[in-house]
C-alpha positions in Angstrom: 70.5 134.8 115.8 70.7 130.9 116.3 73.4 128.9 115.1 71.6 126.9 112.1 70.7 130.5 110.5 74.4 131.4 110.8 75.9 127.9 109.6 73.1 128.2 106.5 74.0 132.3 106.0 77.9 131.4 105.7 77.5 128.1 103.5 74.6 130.0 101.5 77.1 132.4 100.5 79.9 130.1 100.0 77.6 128.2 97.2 76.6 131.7 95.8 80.6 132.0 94.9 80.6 128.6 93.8 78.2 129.1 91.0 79.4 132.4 90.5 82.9 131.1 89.4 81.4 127.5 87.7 79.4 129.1 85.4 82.2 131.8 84.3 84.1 128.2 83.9 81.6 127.0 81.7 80.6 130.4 79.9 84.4 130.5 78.8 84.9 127.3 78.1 86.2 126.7 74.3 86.3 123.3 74.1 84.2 123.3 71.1 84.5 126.8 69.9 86.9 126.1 67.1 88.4 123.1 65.0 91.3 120.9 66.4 94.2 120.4 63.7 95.3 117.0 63.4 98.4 116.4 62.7 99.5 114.0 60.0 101.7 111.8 62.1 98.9 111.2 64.8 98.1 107.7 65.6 95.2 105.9 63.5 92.7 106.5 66.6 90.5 103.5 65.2 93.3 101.5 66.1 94.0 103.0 69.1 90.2 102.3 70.4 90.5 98.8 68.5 87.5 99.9 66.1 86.7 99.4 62.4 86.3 102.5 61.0 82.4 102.2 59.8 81.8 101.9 64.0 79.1 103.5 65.1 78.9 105.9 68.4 77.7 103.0 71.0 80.5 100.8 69.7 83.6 103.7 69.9 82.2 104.3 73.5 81.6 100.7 74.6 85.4 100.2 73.3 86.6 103.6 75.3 85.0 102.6 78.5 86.8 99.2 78.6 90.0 100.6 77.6 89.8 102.9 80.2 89.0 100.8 82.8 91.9 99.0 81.8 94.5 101.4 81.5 93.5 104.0 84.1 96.3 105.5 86.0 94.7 104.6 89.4 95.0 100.9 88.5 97.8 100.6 86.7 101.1 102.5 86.8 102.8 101.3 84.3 104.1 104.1 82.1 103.7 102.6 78.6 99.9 101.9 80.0 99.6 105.9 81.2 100.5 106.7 77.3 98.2 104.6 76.2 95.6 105.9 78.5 96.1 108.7 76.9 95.9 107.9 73.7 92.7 106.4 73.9 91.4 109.4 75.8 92.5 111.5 72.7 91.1 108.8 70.2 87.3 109.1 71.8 87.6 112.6 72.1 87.8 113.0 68.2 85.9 110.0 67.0 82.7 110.9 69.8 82.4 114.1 68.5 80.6 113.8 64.8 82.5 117.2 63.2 85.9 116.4 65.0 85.7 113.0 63.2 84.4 114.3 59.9 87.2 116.2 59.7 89.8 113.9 61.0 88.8 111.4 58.2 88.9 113.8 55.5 92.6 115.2 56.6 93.6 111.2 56.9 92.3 110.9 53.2 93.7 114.1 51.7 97.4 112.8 53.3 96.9 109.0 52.6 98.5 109.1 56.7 101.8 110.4 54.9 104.0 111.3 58.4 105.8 114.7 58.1 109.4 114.6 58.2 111.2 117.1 59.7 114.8 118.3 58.2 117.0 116.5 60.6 115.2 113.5 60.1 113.4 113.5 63.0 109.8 112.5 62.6 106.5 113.7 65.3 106.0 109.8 65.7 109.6 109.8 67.9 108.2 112.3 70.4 108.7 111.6 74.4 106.6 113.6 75.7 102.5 113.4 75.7 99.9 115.7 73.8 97.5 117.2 76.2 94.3 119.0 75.8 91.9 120.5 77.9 90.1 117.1 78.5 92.9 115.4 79.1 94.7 117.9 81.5 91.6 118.2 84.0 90.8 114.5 83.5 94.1 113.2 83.8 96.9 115.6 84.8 95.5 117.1 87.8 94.3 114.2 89.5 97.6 112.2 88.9 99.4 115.1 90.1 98.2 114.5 93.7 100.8 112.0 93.7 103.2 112.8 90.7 104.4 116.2 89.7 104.6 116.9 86.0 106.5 118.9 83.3 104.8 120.9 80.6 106.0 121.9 77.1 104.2 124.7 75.9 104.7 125.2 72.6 103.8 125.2 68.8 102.9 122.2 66.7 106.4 122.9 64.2 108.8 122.8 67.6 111.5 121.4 65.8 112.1 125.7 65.4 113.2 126.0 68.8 116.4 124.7 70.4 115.2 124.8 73.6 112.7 122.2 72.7 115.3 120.2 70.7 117.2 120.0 74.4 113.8 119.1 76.2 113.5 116.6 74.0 116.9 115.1 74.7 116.7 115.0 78.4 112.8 114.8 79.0 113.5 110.6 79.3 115.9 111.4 82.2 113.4 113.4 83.8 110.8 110.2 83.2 113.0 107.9 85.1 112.8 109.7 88.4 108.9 109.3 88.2 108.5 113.0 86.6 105.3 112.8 84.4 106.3 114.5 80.7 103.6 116.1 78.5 103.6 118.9 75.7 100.9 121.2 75.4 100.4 123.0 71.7 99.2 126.4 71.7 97.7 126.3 67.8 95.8 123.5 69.5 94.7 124.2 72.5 94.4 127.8 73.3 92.0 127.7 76.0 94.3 125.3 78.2 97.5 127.7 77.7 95.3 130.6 79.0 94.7 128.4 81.9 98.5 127.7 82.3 99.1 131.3 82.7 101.7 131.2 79.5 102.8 134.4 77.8 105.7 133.2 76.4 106.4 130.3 73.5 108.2 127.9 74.6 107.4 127.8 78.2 107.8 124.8 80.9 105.4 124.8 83.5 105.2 121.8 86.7 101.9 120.5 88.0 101.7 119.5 91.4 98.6 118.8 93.5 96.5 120.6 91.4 99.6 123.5 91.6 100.3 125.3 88.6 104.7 126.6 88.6 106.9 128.2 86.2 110.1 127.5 85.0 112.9 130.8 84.6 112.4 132.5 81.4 116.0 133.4 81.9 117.1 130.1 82.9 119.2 128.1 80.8 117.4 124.6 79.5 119.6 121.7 80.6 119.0 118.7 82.7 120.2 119.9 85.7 118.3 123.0 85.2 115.1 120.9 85.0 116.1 118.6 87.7 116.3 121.5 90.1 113.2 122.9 88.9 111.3 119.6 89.4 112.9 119.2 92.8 112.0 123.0 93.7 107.8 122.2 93.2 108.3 119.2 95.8 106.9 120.7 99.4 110.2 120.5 101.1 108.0 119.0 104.5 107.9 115.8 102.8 111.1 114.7 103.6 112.7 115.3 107.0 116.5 116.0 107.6 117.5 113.2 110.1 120.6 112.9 111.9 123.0 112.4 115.6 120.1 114.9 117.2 116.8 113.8 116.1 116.8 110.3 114.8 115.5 108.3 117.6 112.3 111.3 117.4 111.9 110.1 113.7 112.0 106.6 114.3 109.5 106.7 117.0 107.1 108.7 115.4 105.2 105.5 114.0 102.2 106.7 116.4 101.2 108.3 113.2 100.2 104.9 111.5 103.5 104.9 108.3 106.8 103.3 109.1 109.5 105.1 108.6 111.9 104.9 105.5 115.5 106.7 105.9 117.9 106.8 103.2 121.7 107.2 103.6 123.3 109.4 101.2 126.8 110.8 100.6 124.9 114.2 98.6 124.0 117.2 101.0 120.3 117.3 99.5 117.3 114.8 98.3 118.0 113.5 95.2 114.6 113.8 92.2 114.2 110.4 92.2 113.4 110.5 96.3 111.4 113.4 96.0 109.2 111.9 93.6 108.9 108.7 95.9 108.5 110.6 99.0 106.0 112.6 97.4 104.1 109.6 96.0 103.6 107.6 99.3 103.5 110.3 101.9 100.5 109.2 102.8 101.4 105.8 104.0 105.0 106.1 104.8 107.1 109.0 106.5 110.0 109.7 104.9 113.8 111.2 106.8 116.8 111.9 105.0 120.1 111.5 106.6 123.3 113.1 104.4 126.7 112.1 105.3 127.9 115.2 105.1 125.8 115.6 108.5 126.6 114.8 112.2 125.7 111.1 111.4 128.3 109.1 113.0 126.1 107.9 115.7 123.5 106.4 113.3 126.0 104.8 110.8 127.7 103.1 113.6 124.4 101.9 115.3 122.9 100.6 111.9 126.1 99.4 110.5 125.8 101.9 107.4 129.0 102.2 105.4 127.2 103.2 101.7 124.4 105.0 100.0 121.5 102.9 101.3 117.6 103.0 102.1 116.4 101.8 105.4 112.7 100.7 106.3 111.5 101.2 110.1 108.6 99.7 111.8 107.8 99.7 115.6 111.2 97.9 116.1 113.2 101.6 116.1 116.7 99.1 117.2 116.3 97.0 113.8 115.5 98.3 110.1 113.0 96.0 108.5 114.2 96.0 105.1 116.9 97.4 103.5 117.9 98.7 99.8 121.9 98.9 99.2 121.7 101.8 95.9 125.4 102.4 96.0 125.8 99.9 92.6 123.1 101.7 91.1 125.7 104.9 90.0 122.6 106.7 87.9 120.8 109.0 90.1 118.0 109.0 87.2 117.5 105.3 87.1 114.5 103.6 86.6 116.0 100.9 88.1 116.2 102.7 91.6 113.1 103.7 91.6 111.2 100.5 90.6 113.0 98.7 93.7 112.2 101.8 95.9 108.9 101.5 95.4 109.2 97.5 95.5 110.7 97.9 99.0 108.0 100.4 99.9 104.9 99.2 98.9 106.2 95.7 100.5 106.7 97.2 104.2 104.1 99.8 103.9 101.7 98.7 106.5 103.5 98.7 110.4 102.8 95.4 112.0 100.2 96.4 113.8 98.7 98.8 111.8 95.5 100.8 112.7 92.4 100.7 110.3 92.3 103.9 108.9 90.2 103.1 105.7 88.7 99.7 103.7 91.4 100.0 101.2 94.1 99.1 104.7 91.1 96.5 105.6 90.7 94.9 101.9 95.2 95.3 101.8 95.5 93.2 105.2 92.9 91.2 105.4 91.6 90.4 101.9 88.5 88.1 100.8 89.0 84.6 100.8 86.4 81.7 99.6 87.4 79.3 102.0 88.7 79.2 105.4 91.7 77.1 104.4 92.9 79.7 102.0 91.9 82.3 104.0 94.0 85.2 106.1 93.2 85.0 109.8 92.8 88.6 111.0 93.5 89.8 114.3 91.7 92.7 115.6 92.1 94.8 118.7 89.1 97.7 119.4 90.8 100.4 121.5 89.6 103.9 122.3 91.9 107.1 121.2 94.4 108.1 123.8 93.1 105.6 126.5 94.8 102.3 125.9 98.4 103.4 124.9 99.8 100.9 127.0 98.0 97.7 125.5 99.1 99.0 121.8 102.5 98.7 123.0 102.3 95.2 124.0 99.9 94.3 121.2 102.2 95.9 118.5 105.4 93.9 120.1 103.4 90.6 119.9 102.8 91.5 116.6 106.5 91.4 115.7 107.1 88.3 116.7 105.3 86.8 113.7 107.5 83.4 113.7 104.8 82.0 116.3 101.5 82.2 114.4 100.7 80.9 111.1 102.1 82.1 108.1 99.6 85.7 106.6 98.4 86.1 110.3 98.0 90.0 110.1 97.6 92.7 113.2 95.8 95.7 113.2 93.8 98.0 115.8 90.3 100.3 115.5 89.5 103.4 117.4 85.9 103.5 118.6 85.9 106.9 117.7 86.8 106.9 114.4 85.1 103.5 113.4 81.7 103.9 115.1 79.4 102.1 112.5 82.2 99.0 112.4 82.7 98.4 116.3 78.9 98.4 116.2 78.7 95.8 114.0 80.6 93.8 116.3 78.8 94.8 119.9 82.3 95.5 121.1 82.0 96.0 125.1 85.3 98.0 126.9 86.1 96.6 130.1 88.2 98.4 132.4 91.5 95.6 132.8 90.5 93.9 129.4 90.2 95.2 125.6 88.2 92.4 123.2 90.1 90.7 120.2 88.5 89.5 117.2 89.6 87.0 114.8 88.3 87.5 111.1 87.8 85.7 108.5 86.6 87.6 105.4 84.2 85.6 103.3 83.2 88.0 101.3 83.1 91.4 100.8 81.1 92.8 102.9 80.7 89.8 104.9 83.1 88.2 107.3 83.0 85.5 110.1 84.9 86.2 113.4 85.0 84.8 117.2 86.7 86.7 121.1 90.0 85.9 121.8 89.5 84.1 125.1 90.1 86.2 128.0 91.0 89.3 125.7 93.8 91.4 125.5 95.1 92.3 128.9 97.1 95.3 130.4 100.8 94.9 131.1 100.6 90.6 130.2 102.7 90.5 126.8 103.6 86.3 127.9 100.0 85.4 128.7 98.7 87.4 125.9 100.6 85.8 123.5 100.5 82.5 124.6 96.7 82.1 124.4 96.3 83.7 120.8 98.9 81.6 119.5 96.9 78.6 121.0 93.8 80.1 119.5 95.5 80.4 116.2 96.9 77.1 116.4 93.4 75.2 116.8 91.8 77.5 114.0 94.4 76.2 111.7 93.5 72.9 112.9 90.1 73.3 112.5 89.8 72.1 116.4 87.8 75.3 116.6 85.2 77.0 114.0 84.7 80.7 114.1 80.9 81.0 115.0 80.0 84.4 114.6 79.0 86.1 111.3 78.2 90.1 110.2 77.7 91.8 107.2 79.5 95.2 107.4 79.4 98.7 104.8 82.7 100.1 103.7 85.1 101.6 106.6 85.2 105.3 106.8 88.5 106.5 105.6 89.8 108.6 108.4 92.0 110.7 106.4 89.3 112.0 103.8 88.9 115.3 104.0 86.4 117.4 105.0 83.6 118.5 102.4 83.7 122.0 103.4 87.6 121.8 102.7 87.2 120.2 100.1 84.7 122.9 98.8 87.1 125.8 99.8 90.0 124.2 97.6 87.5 123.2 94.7 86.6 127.1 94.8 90.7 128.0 94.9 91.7 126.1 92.5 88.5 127.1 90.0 89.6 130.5 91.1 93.2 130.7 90.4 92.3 129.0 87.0 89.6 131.6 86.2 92.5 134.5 86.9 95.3 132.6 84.6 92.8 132.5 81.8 92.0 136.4 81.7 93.2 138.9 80.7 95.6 141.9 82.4 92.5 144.4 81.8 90.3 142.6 84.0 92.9 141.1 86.3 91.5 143.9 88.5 88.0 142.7 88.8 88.8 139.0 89.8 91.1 140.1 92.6 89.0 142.1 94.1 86.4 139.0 93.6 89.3 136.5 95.4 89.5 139.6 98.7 85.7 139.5 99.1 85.8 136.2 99.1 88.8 135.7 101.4 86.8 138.5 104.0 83.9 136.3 103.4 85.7 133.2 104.9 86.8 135.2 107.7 84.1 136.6 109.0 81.9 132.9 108.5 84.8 131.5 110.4 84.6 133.9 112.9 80.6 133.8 113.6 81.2 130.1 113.6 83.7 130.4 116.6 81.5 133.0 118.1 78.8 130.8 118.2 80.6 127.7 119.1 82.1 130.1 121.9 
């Protein structure tokens, strides 16, 4: 059989699966099966979407669309703008639907928006935590939760009943200030979505993570160290690596992977929440070690001068931390404080000096558009070829450190040929054998830049000569004794780290699946895991006729 007829067998049969478990999806779903209670104390949702209340469809949805361009979690990470993000998400969710709102303006009239008051005077408006719905939980929740966990209160609508939500409630805010998303999920309101969480038992607490449903004890007493260690227990425990006397100059030089390297001191034997939750957050663009004191660690304290609890920042320079964060002040291992200047001192030195371009959001990060030259960021660009030119990375990454010799925002970076076809095209890169071509960039736009060779190149083993002439070259642009001549229009970088579709498909099918078994039934449990073997055996043998063929 040729190998197109067994690629289009195997991924024929893969879509076949697909379907099959999309349209159970949609055959179950209950969205709009049954009414939604609103509950007296719910926020006027006109107000919330800044509408009168006579506003017709087009004008609620123009207002929701610019809201939620506004206040979308991928733009803005401000907490108080996630909660409103959600409220406006629940506010177009009743008012676009014409029953939901029919009925939501009828309850609001029958109540004249009286606020229920519960016996220990403690009204629904003084909530922490987040409603959640269906919507709002697939929309929301699990895309967010590919770089924040979350906590879930499953529970009724009266939850003042239970004690154990009266202690969530008190230490839920704790939880917050080490980056832990909070919501509550009611089951009077939302059956479908508990079905989905799995949840047999009111209350519950669930954690979300990467799309990762996990439950907290039932026996378990509900407390906030409880609930820390069950937040800490959903982190992957490969995000942070132990670091100490034996393997710290490994860590440090591991930079080949493209992420500095942060390191944080600490006198406790374990990552604390709040460094889980960063670690966790930017793991894709910094690699993160851990170094206890209670460890064999007297060779690194001595060599970085570290007497207290502090976070270190590494870039190619493994002798001499870039920045540093001294936390031992900050006595709160829950404080927002820490963690707003962790992630200050993070996202500062995220980039190495001479970092390679892995995606256009590193290219529109580094080098960003400017309108005129003068204002501009002069970019400087090596093209290299994957495993081939170690050597002149070295010396162009330890020119790149020495950023007091070039004009101030001068930024470095490299490109594979391999992984950047399409853009080393653009600029009819040539590889000589001694020499590697330079660019200098301006971006004008865009998708338009202007750019000219660095005279003479980039040379093997010549870090002096090599420097001197691009500082020259720098020098004159600055000066405007030189204009850069040469001008392309370019379409976006490839991001390198993307996955693959077809593993992207396999984990949409997982993760469909795994939601399609929490939402049945024990009496046909049976069915969908012999469904998830046949579809496992189905992999396996497409894999292996793949490798066959490849063979």
């Amino acid at each position: 059989m040729a190998r197109p007829r067994i690629y289009s067998l195997c991924f024929l049969h893969l879509a076949l699966y697909q379907v099959l478990f999309v349209g159970l999806q949609f055959g179950t779903d209950k969205r709009g099966s049954s009414s939604i209670i609103i509950d007296a104390a719910e926020p006027d949702h006109y107000d919330v979407l800044g509408v009168r209340r006579t506003a017709s469809l087009k004008e609620i949805k123009l207002a929701y669309k610019k809201l939620a361009l506004e206040l979308h979690p991928d733009k803005n990470d401000d907490p108080d703008s996630r909660r409103r993000f959600v409220a406006v998400n629940n506010a177009y969710e009743i008012l676009s639907n014409e029953g939901k709102r029919r009925q939501y303006d009828d309850r609001q009239k029958a109540q004249n928006h009286n606020t229920f008051q519960a016996n220990d005077n403690f009204t629904f408006k003084e909530r922490t935590s987040l409603f959640v719905t269906y919507d709002i939980y697939y929309d929301l929740i699990l895309p967010v939760s590919r770089k924040k966990a979350f906590l879930l209160l499953v529970t009724e609508r009266d939850f003042l009943h239970h004690e154990e939500e009266r202690i969530w409630e008190s230490n839920v805010k704790k939880l917050e200030k080490a980056g832990i998303g909070i919501a509550t999920v009611h089951v009077d309101l939302d059956r479908q979505l508990v079905l989905i969480l799995g949840v047999n038992k009111i209350p519950s607490i669930v954690g979300v993570l990467d799309e990762t449903i996990y439950y907290f004890g039932s026996q378990t007493v509900i407390n906030i160290d409880s609930l820390k260690a069950f937040a800490i227990s959903i982190f992957p425990t490969t995000n942070i690596e132990k670091v100490d006397d034996d393997n710290y100059k490994n860590f440090l030089a591991g930079y080949s992977d493209n992420r500095p390297r942060a390191l944080l001191f600490s006198r406790k034997a374990s990552p604390s929440l709040l460094y889980s939750t960063t670690a966790y957050k930017f793991r894709d663009k910094m690699a993160f070690g851990f170094a206890s004191f209670k460890s064999q660690v007297n060779t690194m304290r001595r060599d970085y001068e570290v007497n207290s609890t502090c976070l270190m920042v590494f870039k190619e320079d493994t002798e001499q931390d870039t920045a540093r964060l001294e936390l031992s002040h900050l006595r709160d291992s829950l404080s927002s404080t820490m963690l707003q200047r962790m992630h200050e001192i993070i996202i500062k030195n995220m980039y190495l000096y001479a970092p390679r371009l892995t995606s256009q959001q590193v290219f529109d990060d580094l080098c960003p558009v400017s309108s005129t030259k003068k204002t501009g960021r002069i970019c400087v660009i090596l093209f290299t070829q994957k495993g081939k030119h170690d050597e002149f990375l070295r010396t162009f990454g330890k020119v790149a450190m020495t950023t007091a010799l070039f004009p101030q925002g001068t930024k470095f970076m490299y490109v594979y040929e391999e992984t950047q076809t399409a853009f080393k095209d653009k600029f009819g890169v040539n590889f000589e054998q001694e020499i590697l071509p330079v660019a200098l960039v301006w971006r004008k736009k865009i998708n338009k830049l202007k750019f000219d060779w660095l005279p003479g190149g980039w040379k093997l083993d010549d870090k002096e000569d090599n420097e001197k002439r691009l500082q020259n070259y720098l020098l004159d642009l600055s000066k405007f004794n030189v204009e850069l001549s040469k001008t392309r229009t370019f379409e976006m970088l490839r991001d390198e780290n993307e996955l693959h579709w077809l593993m992207l498909w396999i984990k949409s099918i997982r993760s469909s699946f795994i939601s399609y078994l929490n939402s049945y039934s024990n009496a046909v449990y049976g069915k969908w895991l012999i469904a998830s073997l046949v579809l496992i055996v189905l992999i396996l043998i497409c894999s292996s006729l793949v490798a066959f063929m490849d063979g």
